[in-house]
N, CA, C and O atoms as a GROMACS GRO file, in nm:
protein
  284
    1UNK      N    1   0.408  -0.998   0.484
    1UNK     CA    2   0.485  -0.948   0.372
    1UNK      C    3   0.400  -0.857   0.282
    1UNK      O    4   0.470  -0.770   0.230
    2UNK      N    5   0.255  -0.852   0.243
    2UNK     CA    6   0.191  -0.805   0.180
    2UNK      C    7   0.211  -0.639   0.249
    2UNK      O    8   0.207  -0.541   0.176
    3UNK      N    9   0.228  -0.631   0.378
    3UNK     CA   10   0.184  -0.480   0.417
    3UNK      C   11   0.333  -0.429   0.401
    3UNK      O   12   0.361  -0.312   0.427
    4UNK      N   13   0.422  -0.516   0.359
    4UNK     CA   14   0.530  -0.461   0.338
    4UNK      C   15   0.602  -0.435   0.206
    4UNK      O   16   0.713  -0.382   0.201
    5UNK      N   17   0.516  -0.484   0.079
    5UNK     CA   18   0.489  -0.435  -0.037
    5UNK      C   19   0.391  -0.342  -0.056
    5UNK      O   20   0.393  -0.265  -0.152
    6UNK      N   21   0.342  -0.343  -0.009
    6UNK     CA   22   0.219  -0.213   0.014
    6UNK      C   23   0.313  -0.107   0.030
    6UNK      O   24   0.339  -0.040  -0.070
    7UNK      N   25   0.384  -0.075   0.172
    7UNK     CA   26   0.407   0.031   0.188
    7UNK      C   27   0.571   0.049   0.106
    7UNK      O   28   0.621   0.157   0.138
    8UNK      N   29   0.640  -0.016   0.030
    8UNK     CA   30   0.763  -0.011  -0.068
    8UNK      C   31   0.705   0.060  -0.153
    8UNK      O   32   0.742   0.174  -0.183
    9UNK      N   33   0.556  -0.029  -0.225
    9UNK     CA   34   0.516   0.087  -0.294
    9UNK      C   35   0.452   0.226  -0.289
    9UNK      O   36   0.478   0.318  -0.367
   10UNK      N   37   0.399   0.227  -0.228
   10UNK     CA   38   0.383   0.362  -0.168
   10UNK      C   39   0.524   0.424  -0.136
   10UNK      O   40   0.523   0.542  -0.173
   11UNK      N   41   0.608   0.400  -0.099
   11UNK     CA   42   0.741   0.478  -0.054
   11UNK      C   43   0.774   0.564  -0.166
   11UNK      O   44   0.795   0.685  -0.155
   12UNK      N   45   0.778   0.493  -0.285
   12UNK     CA   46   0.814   0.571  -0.428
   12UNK      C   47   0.730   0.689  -0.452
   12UNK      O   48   0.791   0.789  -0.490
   13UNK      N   49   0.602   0.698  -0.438
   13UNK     CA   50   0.519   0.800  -0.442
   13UNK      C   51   0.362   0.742  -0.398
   13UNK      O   52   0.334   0.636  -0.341
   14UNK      N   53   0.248   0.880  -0.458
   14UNK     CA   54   0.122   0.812  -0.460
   14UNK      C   55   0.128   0.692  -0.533
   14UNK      O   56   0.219   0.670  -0.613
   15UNK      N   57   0.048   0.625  -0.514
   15UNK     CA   58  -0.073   0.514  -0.669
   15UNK      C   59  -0.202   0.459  -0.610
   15UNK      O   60  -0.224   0.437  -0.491
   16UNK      N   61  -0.242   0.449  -0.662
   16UNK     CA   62  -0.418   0.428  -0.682
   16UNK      C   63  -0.437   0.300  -0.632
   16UNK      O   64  -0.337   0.233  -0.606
   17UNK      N   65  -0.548   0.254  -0.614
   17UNK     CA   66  -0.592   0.146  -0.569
   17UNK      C   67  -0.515   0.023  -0.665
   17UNK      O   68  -0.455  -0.074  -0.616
   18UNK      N   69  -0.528   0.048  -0.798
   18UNK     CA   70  -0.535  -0.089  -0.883
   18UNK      C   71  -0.371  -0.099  -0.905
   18UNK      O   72  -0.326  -0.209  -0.937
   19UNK      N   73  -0.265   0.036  -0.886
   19UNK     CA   74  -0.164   0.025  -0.925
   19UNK      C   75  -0.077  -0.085  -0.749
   19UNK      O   76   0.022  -0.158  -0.742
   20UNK      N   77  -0.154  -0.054  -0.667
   20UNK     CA   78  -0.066  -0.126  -0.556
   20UNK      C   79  -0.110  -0.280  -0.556
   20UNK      O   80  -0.037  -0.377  -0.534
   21UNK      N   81  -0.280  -0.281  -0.590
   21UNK     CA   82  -0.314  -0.434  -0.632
   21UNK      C   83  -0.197  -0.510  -0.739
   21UNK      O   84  -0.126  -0.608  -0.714
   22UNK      N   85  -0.202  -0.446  -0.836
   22UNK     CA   86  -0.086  -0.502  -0.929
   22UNK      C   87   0.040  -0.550  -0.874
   22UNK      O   88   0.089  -0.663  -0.877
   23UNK      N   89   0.085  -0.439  -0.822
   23UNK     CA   90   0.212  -0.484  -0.766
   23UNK      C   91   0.201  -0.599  -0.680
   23UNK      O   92   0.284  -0.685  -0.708
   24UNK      N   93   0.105  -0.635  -0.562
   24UNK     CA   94   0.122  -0.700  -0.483
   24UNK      C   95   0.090  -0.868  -0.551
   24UNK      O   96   0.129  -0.974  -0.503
   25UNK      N   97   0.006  -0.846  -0.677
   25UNK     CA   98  -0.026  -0.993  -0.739
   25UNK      C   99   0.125  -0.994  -0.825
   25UNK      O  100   0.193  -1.097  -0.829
   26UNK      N  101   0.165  -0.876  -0.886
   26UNK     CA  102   0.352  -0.946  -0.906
   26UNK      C  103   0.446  -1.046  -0.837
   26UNK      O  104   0.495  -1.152  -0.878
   27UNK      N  105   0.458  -0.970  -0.702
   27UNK     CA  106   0.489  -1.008  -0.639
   27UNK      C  107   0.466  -1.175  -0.542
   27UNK      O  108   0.542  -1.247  -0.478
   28UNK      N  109   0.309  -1.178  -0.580
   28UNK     CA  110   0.285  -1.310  -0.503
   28UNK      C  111   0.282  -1.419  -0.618
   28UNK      O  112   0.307  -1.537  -0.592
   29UNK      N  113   0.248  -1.373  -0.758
   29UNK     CA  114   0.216  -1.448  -0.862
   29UNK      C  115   0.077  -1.523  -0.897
   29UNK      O  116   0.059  -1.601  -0.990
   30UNK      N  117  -0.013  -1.482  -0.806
   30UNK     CA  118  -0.146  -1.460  -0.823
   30UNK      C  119  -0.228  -1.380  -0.791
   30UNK      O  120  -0.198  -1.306  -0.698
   31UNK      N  121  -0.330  -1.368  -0.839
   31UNK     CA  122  -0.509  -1.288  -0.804
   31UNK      C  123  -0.519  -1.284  -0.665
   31UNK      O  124  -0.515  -1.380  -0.587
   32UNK      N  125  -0.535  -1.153  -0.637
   32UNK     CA  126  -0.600  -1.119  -0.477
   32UNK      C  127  -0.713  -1.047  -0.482
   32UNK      O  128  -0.712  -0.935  -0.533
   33UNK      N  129  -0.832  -1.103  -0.426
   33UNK     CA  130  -0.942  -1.069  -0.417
   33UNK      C  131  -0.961  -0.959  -0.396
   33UNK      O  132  -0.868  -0.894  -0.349
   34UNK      N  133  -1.088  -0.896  -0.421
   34UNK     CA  134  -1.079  -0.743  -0.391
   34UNK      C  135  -1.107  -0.712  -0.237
   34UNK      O  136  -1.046  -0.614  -0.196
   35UNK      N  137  -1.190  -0.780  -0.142
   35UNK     CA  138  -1.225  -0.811  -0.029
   35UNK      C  139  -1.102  -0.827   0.056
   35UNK      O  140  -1.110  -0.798   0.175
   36UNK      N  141  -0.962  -0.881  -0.009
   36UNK     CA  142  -0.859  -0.881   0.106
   36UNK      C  143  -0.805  -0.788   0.061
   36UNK      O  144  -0.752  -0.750   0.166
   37UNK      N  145  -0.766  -0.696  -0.032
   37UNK     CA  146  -0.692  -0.577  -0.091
   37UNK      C  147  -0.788  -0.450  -0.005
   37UNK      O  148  -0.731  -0.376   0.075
   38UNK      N  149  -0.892  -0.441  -0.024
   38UNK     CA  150  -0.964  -0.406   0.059
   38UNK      C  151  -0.919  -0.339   0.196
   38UNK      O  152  -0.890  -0.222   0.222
   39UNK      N  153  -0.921  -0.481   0.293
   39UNK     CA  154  -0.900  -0.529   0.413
   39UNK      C  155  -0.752  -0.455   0.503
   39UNK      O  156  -0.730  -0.396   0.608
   40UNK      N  157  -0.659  -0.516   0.354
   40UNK     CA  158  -0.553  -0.451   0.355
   40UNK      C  159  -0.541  -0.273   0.364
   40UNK      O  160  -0.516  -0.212   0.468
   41UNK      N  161  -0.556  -0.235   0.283
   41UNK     CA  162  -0.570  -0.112   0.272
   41UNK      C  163  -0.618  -0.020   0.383
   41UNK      O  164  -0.575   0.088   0.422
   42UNK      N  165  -0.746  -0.115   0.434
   42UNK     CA  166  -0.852  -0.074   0.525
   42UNK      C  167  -0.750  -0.044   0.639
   42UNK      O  168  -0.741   0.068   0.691
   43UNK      N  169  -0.668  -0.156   0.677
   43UNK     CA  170  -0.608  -0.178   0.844
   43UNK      C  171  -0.511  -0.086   0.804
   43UNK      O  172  -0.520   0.010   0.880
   44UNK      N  173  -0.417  -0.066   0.718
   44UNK     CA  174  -0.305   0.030   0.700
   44UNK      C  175  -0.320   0.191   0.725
   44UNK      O  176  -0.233   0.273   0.756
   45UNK      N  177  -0.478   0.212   0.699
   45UNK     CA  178  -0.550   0.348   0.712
   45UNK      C  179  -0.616   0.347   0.857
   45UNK      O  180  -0.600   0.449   0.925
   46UNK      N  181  -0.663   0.279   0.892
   46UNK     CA  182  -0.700   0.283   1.027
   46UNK      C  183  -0.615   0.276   1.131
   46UNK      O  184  -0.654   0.314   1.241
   47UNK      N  185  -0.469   0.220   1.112
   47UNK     CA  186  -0.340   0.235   1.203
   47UNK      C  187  -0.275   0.383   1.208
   47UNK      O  188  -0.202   0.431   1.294
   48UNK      N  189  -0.330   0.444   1.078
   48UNK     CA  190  -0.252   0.586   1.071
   48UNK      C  191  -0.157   0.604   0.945
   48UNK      O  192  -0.149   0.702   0.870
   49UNK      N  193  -0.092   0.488   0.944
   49UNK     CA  194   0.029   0.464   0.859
   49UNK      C  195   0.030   0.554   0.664
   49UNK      O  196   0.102   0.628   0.597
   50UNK      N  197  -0.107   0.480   0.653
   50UNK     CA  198  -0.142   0.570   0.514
   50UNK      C  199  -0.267   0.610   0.487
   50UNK      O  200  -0.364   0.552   0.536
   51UNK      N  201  -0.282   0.753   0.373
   51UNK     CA  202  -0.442   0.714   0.386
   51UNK      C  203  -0.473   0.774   0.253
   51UNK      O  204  -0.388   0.809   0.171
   52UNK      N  205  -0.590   0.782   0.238
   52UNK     CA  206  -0.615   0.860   0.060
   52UNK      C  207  -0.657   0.954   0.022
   52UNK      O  208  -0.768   0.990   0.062
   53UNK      N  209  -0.580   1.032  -0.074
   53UNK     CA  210  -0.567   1.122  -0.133
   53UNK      C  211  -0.625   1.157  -0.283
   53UNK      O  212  -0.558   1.118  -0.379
   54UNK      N  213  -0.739   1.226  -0.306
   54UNK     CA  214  -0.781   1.241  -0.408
   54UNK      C  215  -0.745   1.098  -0.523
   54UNK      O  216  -0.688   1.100  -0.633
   55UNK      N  217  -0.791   1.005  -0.461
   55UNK     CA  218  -0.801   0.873  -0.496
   55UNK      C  219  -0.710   0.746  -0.516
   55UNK      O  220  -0.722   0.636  -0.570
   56UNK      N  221  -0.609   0.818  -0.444
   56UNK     CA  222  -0.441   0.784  -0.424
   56UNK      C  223  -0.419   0.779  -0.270
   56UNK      O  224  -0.462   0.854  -0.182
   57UNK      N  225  -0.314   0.633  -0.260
   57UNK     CA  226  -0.281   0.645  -0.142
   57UNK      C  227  -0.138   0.687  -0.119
   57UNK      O  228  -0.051   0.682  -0.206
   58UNK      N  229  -0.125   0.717  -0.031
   58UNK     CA  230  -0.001   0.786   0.028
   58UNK      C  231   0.066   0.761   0.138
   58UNK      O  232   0.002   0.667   0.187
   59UNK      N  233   0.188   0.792   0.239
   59UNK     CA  234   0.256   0.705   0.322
   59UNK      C  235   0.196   0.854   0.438
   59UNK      O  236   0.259   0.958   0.417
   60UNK      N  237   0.123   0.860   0.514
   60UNK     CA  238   0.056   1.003   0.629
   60UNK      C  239   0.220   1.042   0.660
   60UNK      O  240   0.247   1.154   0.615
   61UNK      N  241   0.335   0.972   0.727
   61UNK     CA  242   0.430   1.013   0.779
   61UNK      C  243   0.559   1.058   0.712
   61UNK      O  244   0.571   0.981   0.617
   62UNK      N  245   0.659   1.140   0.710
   62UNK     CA  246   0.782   1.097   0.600
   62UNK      C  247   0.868   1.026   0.649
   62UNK      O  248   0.951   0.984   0.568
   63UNK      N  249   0.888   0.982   0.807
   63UNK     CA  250   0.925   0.897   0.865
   63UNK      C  251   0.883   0.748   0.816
   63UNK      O  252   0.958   0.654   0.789
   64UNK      N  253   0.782   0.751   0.813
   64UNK     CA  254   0.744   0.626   0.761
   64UNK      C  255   0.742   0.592   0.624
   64UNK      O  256   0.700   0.486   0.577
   65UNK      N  257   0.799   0.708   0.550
   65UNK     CA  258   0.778   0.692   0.405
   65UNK      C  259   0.957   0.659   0.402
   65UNK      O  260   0.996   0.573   0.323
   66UNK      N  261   1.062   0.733   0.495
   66UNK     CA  262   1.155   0.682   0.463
   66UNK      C  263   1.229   0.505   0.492
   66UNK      O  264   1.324   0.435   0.455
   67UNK      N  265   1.109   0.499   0.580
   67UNK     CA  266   1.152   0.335   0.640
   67UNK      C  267   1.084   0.258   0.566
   67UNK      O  268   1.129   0.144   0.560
   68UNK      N  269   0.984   0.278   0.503
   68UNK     CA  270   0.917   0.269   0.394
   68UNK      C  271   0.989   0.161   0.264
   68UNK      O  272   0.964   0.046   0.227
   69UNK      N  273   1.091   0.268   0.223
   69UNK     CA  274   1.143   0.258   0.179
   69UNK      C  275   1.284   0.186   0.134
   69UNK      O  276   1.336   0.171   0.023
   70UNK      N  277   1.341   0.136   0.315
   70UNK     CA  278   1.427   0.019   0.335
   70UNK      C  279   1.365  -0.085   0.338
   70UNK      O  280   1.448  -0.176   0.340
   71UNK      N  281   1.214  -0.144   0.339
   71UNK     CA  282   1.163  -0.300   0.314
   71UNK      C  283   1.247  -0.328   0.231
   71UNK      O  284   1.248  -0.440   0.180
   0.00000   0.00000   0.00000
């Protein structure tokens, strides 16, 4: 579920590292380490799916930004 708040948020536009951390501790209702946010991030960029942009991440596909967007 986490990679699927990840990429909801991202669907809306860029955000930065700390703005998708946020969201995802909304969502769970606690603190996520920086080491698994990290991790996260890490595997989502190394699949292709997203990657970063002048310090912002972004959805690489618009295909994937529109399915993205039905989570």
């Amino acid at each position: 579920m986490r990679y699927a708040i990840i990429l909801r948020t991202l669907a809306q536009g860029p955000a930065p590292w700390r703005v998708i951390k946020h969201r995802l501790e909304d969502y769970e209702g606690r603190s996520i380490n920086l080491v698994t946010m990290s991790q996260l991030l890490s595997t989502l960029v190394k699949l292709g799916i997203i990657e970063e942009r002048d310090g912002e991440y972004v959805i690489s596909d618009p295909v994937y930004r529109l399915a993205a967007g039905q989570l």
